[in-house]
C-alpha positions in Angstrom: 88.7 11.9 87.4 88.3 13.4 84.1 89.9 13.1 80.5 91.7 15.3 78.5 88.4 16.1 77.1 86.8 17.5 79.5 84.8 14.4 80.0 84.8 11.5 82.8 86.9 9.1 82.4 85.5 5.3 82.6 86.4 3.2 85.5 86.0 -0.6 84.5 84.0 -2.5 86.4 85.3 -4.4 89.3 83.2 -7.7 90.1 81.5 -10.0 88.3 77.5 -8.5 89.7 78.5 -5.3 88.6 79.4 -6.5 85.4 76.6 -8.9 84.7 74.2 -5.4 85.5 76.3 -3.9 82.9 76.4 -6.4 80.3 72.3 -6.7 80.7 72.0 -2.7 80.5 73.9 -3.0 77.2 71.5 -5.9 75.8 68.8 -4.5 76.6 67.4 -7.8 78.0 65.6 -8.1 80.7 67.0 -11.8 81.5 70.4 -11.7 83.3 71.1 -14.8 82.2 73.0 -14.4 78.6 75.0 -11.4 80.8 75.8 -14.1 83.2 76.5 -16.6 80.5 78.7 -14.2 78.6 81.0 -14.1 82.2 81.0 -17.7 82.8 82.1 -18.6 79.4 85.0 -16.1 79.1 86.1 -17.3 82.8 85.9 -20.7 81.9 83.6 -21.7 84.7 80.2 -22.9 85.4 76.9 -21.5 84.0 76.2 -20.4 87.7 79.1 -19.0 88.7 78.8 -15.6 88.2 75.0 -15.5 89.7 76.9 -17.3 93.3 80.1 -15.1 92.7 78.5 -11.5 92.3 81.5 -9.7 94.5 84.6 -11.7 92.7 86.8 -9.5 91.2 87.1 -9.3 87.7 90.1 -7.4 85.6 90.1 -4.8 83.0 90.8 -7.8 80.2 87.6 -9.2 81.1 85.8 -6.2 81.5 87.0 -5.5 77.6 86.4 -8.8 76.2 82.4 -9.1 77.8 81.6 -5.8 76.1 83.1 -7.2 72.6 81.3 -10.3 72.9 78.2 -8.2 73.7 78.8 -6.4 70.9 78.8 -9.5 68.7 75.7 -11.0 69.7 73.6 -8.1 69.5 75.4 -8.0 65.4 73.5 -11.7 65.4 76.7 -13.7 65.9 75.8 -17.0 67.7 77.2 -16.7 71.1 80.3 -18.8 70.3 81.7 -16.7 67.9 80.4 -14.0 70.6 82.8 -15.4 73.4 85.7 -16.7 70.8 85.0 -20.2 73.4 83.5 -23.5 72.8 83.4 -26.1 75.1 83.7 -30.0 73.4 84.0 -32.9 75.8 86.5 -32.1 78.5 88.1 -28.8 76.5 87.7 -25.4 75.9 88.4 -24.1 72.4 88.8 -21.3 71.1 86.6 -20.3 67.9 86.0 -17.8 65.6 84.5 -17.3 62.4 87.3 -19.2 60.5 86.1 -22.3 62.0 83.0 -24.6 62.4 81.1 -24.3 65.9 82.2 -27.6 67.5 78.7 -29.4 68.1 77.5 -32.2 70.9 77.0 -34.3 68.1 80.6 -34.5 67.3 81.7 -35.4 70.7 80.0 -38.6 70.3 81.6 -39.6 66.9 85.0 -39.2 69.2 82.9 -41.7 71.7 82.7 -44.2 68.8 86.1 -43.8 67.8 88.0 -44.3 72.0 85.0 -47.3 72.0 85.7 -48.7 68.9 89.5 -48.6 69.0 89.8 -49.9 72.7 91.4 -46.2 73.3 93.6 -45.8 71.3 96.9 -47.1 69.4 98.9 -46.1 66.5 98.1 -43.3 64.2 94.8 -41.3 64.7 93.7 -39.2 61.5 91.4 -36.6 61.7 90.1 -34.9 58.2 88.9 -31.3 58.2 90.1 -30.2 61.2 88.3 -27.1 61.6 89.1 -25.8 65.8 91.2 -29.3 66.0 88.2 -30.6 68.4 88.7 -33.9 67.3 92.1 -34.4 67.0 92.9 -32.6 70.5 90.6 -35.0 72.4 91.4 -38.2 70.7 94.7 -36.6 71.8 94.0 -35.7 75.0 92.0 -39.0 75.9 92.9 -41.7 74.0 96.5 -43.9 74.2 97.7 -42.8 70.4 101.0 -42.8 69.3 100.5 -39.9 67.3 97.5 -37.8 65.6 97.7 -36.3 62.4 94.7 -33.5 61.3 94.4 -31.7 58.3 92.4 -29.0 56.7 92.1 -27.2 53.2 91.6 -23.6 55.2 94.8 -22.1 56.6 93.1 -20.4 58.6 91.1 -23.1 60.4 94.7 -24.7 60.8 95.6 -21.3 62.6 93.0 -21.5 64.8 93.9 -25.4 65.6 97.6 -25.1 66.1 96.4 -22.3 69.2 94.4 -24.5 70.6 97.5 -27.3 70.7 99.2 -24.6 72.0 97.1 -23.6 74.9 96.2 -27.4 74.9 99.4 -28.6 75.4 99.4 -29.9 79.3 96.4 -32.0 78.2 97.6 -33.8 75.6 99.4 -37.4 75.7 99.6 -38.0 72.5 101.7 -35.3 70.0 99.6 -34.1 67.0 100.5 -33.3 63.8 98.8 -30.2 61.7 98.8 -30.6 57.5 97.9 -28.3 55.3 95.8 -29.7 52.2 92.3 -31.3 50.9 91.3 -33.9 52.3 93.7 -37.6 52.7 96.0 -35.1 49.6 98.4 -34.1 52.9 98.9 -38.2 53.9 100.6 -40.3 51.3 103.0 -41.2 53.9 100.8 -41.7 57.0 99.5 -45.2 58.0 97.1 -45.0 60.2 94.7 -46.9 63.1 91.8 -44.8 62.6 90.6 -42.5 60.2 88.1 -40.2 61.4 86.0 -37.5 60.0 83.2 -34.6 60.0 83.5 -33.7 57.1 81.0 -31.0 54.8 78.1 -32.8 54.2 75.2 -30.1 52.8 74.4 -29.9 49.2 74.7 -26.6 47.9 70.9 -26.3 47.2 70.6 -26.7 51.0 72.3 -23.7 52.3 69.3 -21.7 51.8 67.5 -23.9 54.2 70.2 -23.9 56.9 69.4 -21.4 60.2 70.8 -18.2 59.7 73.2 -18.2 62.7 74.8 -21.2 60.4 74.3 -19.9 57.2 75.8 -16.5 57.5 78.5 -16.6 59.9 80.0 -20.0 60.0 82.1 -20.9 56.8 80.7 -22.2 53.9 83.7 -24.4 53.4 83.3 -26.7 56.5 79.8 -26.7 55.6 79.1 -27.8 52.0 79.6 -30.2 49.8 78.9 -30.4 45.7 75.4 -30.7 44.5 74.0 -33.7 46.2 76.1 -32.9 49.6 78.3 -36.5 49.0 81.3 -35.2 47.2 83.8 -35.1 50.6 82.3 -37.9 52.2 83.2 -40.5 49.1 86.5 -38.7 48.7 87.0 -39.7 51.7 86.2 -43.8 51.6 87.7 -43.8 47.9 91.0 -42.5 49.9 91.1 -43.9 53.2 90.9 -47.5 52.9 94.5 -46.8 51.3 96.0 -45.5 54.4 94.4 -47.9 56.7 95.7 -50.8 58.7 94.0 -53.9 58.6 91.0 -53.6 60.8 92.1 -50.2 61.0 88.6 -48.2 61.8 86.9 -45.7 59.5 84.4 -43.5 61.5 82.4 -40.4 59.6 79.9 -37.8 61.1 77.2 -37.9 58.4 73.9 -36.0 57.1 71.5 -38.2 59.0 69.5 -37.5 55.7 72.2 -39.9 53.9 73.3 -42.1 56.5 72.0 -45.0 54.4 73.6 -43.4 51.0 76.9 -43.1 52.7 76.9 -46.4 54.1 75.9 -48.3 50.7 79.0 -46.6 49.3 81.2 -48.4 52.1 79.3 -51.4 51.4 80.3 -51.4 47.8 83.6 -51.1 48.3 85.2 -54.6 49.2 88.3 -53.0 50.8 85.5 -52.4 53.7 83.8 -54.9 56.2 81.5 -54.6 59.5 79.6 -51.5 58.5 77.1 -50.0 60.8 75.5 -47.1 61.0 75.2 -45.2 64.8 72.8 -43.1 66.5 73.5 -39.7 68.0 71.8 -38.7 71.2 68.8 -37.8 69.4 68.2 -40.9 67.9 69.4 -39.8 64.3 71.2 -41.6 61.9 74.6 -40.0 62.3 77.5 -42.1 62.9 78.8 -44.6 59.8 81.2 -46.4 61.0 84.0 -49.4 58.9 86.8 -51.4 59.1 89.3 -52.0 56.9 89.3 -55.4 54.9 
């Protein structure tokens, strides 16, 4: 068949083998793995998939979205972005550069929080929002009545309120998106827990930061004034008034300033049983409060 050009007109590939050989051509890699992980991701199915599934049938929509996401990895973007898909705990989301990369770390400061607060009750809070991975699986796992998230970026909130959206089967609890800084949005809320990852690298630190971070993911959700501390302690000056007794206070930290972050808590006599938690690393990561 040919164009109006003269030329041949391109046929789309068909199946997922074809595909992957295409996809690999275009990287230049030898490796057909990243081709294959490029499929699986934008299919929403496992890492081997597409290597056991070489003559499934793919459509023209995936065809297009591969070669984008191609595309965007060979520009550098971490793969991600690349795909517009991150997986956290038992979701998908979707993410682009508006929006933190959702990271294993952060699914176990949700671990603390369903521990910590027998599963649920009340109102959850999550601060700084970002993809809403937080707030959509305390939502989607826990027992709360409600859960409220905010962000500063209007355009992280965007990318939250489509995840709800596409979400929406999953969830047993509603939630709630606010626009503003921080606890500003939440002079009426009352709440069970308070949870949080909020920016926590010092200006003087971005330098240092790997560039798949440091140039693509927003510098917003990343730092935090001069020593790295100013959201953090925004936060525990704030949320001990929104708190229920015994209400739960739970923060993904610098593991560099676990200690700093917790002394602040510990200062504060609106605050008792404070520990700090270990990620799966072994790194200070996790402080964790209740309200006095």
């Amino acid at each position: 068949m040919s164009d109006m050009s003269g030329g041949t007109a391109r046929t789309d590939v068909r199946s997922v083998g074809a595909l992957a050989v295409e996809l690999q051509l275009l990287l230049g890699d030898t490796s057909p793995r990243l081709a294959q992980d490029v499929i699986a991701a934008l299919l929403d199915v496992p890492r081997f998939w597409p290597g056991a599934n070489a003559s499934e049938a793919v459509d023209d929509s995936v065809c297009h979205a591969a070669r984008l996401a191609i595309a965007r990895l060979r520009s550098g973007a971490p793969f991600a972005y690349a795909v517009r898909r991150a997986s956290f705990r038992h979701l998908t989301l979707d993410v682009d550069e508006r929006v933190l990369i959702p990271r294993p770390e952060t699914e176990g400061l949700v671990e603390q929080v369903l521990q910590l607060s027998g599963g649920g009750g009340g109102t959850a809070v999550d601060i700084g929002t970002g993809s809403g991975a937080i707030a959509l699986s305390l939502a989607s796992e826990g027992i709360f009545d409600r859960v409220v998230a905010t962000d500063v970026s209007l355009d992280a909130l965007a990318v939250a309120r489509q995840n709800a959206s596409r979400l929406a089967g999953a969830l047993r609890a509603p939630v709630e998106f606010r626009h503003g800084a921080l606890l500003a949005p939440l002079r009426d809320v009352r709440a069970s827990v308070i949870v949080s990852n909020p920016p926590y690298i010092a200006y003087h630190e971005a330098a240092q930061l790997p560039a798949g971070v440091r140039d693509w993911e927003p510098a917003l959700a990343l730092l935090s004034g001069a020593d790295g501390m100013t959201a953090t302690v925004a936060i525990i000056r704030g949320a001990a008034d929104l708190l229920h007794e015994g209400g739960i206070l739970a923060l993904e930290v610098d593991a560099r300033r676990a200690s700093l972050v917790a002394e602040s808590l510990a200062v504060d006599p609106r605050y008792r049983e404070i520990s700090v938690r270990l990620d799966l690393a072994g790194r200070e990561r996790f402080v964790i409060a209740r309200r006095s």
